[in-house]
C-alpha positions in Angstrom: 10.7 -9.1 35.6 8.8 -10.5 32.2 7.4 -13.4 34.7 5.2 -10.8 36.4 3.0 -11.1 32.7 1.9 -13.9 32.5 0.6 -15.6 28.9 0.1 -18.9 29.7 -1.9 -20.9 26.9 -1.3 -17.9 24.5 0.5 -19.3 21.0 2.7 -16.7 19.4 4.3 -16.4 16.5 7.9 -14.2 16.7 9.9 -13.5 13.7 13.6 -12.9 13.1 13.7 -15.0 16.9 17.3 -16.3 16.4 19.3 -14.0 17.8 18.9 -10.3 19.7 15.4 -8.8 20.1 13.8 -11.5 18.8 15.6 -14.0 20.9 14.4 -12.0 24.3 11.2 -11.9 23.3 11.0 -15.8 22.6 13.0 -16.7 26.0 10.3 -13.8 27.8 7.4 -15.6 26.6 8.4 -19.1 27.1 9.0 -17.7 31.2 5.7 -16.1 30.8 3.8 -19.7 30.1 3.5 -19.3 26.3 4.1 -21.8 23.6 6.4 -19.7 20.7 6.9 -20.5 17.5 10.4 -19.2 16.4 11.3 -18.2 12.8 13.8 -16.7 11.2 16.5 -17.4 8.1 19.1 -18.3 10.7 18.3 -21.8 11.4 21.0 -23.7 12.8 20.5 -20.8 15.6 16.7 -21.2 15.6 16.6 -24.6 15.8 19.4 -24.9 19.1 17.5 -21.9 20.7 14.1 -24.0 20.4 15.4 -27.0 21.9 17.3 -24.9 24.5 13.9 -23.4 25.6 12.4 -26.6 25.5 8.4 -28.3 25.1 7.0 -24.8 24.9 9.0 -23.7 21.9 9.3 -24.9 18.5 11.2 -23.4 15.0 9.7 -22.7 11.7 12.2 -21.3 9.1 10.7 -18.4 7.3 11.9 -15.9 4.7 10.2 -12.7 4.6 11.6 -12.0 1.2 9.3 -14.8 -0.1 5.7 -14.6 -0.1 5.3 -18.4 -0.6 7.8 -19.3 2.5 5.9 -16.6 4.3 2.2 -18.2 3.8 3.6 -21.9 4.2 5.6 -21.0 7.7 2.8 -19.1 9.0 0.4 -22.2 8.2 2.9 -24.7 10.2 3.2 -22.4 13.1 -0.3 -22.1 13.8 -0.7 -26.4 13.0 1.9 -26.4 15.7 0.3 -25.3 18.3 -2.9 -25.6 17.1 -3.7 -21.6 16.4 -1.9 -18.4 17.1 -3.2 -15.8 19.3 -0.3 -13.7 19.2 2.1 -12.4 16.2 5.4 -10.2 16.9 7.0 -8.6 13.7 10.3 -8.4 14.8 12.4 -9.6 11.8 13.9 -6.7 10.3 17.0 -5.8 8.5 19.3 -2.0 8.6 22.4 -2.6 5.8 22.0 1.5 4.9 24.2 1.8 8.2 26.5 4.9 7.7 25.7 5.8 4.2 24.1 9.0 3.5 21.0 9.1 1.2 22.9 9.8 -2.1 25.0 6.4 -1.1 22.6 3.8 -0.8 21.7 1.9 -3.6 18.5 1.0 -5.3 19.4 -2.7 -4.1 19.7 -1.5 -0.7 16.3 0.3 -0.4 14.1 -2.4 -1.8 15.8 -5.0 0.2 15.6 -3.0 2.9 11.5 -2.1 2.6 11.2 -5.7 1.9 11.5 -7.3 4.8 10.6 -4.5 7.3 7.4 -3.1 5.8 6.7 -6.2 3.2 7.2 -8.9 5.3 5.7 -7.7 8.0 2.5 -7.0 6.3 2.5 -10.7 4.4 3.2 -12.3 7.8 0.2 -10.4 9.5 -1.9 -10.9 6.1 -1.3 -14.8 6.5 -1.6 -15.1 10.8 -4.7 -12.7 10.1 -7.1 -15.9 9.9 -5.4 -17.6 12.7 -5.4 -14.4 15.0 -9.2 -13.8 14.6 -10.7 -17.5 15.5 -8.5 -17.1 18.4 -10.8 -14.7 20.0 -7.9 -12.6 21.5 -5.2 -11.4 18.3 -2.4 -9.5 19.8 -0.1 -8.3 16.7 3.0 -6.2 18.2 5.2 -4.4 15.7 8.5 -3.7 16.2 9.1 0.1 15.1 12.0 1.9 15.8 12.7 5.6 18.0 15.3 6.5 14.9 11.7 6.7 12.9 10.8 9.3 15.4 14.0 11.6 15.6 15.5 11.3 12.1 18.6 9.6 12.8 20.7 10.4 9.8 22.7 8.1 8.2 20.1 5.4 8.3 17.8 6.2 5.7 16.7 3.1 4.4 15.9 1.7 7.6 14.5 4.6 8.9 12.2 5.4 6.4 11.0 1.4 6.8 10.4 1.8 10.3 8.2 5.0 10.3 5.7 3.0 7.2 5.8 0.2 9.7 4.1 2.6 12.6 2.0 3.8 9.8 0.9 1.0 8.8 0.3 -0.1 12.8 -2.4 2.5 12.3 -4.4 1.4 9.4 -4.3 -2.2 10.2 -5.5 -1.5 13.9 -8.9 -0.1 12.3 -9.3 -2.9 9.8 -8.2 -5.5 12.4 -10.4 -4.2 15.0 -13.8 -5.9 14.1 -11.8 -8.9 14.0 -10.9 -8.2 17.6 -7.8 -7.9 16.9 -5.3 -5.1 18.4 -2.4 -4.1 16.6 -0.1 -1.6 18.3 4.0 -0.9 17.9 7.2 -0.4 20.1 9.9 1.5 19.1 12.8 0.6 21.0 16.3 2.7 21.2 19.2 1.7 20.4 20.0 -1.7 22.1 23.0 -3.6 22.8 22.6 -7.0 20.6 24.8 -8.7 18.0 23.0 -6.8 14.9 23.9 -3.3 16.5 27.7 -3.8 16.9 28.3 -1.9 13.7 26.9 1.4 15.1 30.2 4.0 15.8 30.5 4.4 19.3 29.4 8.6 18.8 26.1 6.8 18.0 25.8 5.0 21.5 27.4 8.0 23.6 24.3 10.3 22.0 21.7 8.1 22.7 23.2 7.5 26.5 23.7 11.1 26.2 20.3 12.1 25.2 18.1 9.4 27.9 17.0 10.5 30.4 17.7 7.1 31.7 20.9 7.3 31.5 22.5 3.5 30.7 23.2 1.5 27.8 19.8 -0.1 26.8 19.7 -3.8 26.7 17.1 -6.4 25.1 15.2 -7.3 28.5 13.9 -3.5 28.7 11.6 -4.6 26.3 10.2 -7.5 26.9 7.5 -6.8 30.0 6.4 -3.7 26.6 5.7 -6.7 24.5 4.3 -9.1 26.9 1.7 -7.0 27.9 0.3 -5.9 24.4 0.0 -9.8 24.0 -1.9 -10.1 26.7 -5.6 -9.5 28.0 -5.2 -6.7 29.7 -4.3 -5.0 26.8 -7.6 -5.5 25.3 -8.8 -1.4 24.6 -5.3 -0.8 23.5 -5.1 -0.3 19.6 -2.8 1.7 16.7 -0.2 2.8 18.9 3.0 3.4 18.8 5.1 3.0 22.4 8.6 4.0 22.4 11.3 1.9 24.7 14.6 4.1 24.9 14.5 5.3 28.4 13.6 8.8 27.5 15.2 9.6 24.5 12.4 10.4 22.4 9.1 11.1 24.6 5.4 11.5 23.2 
C-alpha cells in the first residue's frame, strides 16, 4: 500500500497528472499526506481530478512544448504551496507506436524528444531553485524498461527514454551539492488509457517474459516513487530502477 510512505508536508510537483501514471502518482501522494500540484495539457481532466482529490491538490496547466508555459507553471506551483520539495517528470508522449525507424517522420522525432527529454529538463531547470531552498529536492524521472531491451517498433520513444536515464545521471552530480537527488524508474508496460494502442503480441511478451507473471497496472509503481520522494531516500542518487516485475533485471 502507497499509505505505508508517508510524505506528509512534502509539496510536489507531477507532470502529465491527468490521466494514467501520472494520475496514480497524484492520488498516491495525496494518501501519503502530500500537497500535489497537477499539470498537464488535458485540463478539463486536471482540473475535475484536483477537486476530486480535494484541499491537498491543486492544477496548473503546463505545456512542455513551451519553454515560457513551462517557467510560468512551475513558478505558480511552487506559489501554491509555498515551495516544492518534490518534482516527478512524468509527462511524456510515444506517437512512433508501430512504425519502424525508416517510417517515422522528422515531425515525429522532434515532437517526440520534445516533451520527453526537453521538457523534462526545462521543468527540472525551472523547480531547480524551488527544490534546493527546500532543503530536501526529490526529482523522480520517469524512464522506460523498452529503453533497456530495445523494443522495436518504438524508436522515437525509445531513444527519448534511454537520454532521459542519461540525463538522470548527469543531473544527479550537478544537483547533488544542491542536496538534491535525482534518480529514475522505468516501468513495463502498464495497463492505462495511453497504452491501449499496443497489439496484444506486445502485452502477451511482456506477461510472457516477467517473472511476475500478470498484467502490470499503475499502483505497482507508486510505493517506487513515493519512496525516492521521501527522506529515506536521502543517499540514493543517479539511478535508474526498473518496475516490470522481472522483465528486464539489473
Amino acid at each position: 500500500m502507497s499509505s505505508e510512505i508517508r510524505l506528509d508536508g512534502h509539496k510536489v510537483l507531477v507532470t502529465g497528472s491527468a490521466r494514467g501514471l501520472g494520475e496514480s502518482f497524484a492520488r498516491a501522494l495525496v494518501e501519503a499526506g502530500a500537497q500535489v500540484v497537477l499539470s498537464d495539457v488535458l485540463h478539463e481532466r486536471g482540473q475535475a481530478l484536483a477537486k476530486e482529490l480535494g484541499s491537498k491538490a491543486c492544477y496548473v496547466p503546463m505545456d512542455l512544448a513551451n519553454p515560457v508555459d513551462i517557467e510560468t507553471g512551475v513558478a505558480r506551483a511552487a506559489e501554491r504551496w509555498g515551495g516544492l520539495d518534490g518534482l516527478i517528470n512524468n509527462a511524456a508522449l510515444t506517437n512512433s507506436g508501430g512504425k519502424y525507424f525508416n517510417e517515422i517522420s522528422i515531425e515525429t522525432w522532434d515532437r517526440v524528444m520534445q516533451i520527453n527529454v526537453r521538457g523534462s529538463w526545462l521543468v527540472t531547470r525551472a523547480a531547480h531553485p524551488h527544490l534546493k531552498a527546500s532543503g530536501r529536492g526529490r526529482v523522480v524521472n520517469l524512464a522506460s524498461d523498452t529503453a533497456l531491451w530495445g523494443a522495436p517498433r518504438l524508436l522515437a520513444y525509445v531513444a527519448s527514454k534511454g537520454a532521459v536515464v542519461s540525463m538522470t545521471h548527469a543531473l544527479a552530480r550537478e544537483l547533488g551539492p544542491d542536496g538534491i537527488t535525482v534518480n529514475a524508474i522505468a516501468p513495463g508496460l502498464t495497463l492505462v488509457e495511453a497504452t491501449e494502442y499496443v497489439p496484444q503480441e506486445r502485452h502477451a511478451h511482456y506477461l510472457q517474459g516477467r517473472a511476475i507473471a500478470r498484467p502490470q497496472v499503475p499502483a505497482d509503481v507508486n510505493a517506487a516513487a513515493l519512496f525516492l520522494l521521501s527522506q529515506g531516500s536521502g543517499f540514493i542518487t543517479g539511478q535508474l530502477l526498473p518496475v516490470n516485475g522481472g522483465f528486464v533485471m539489473n
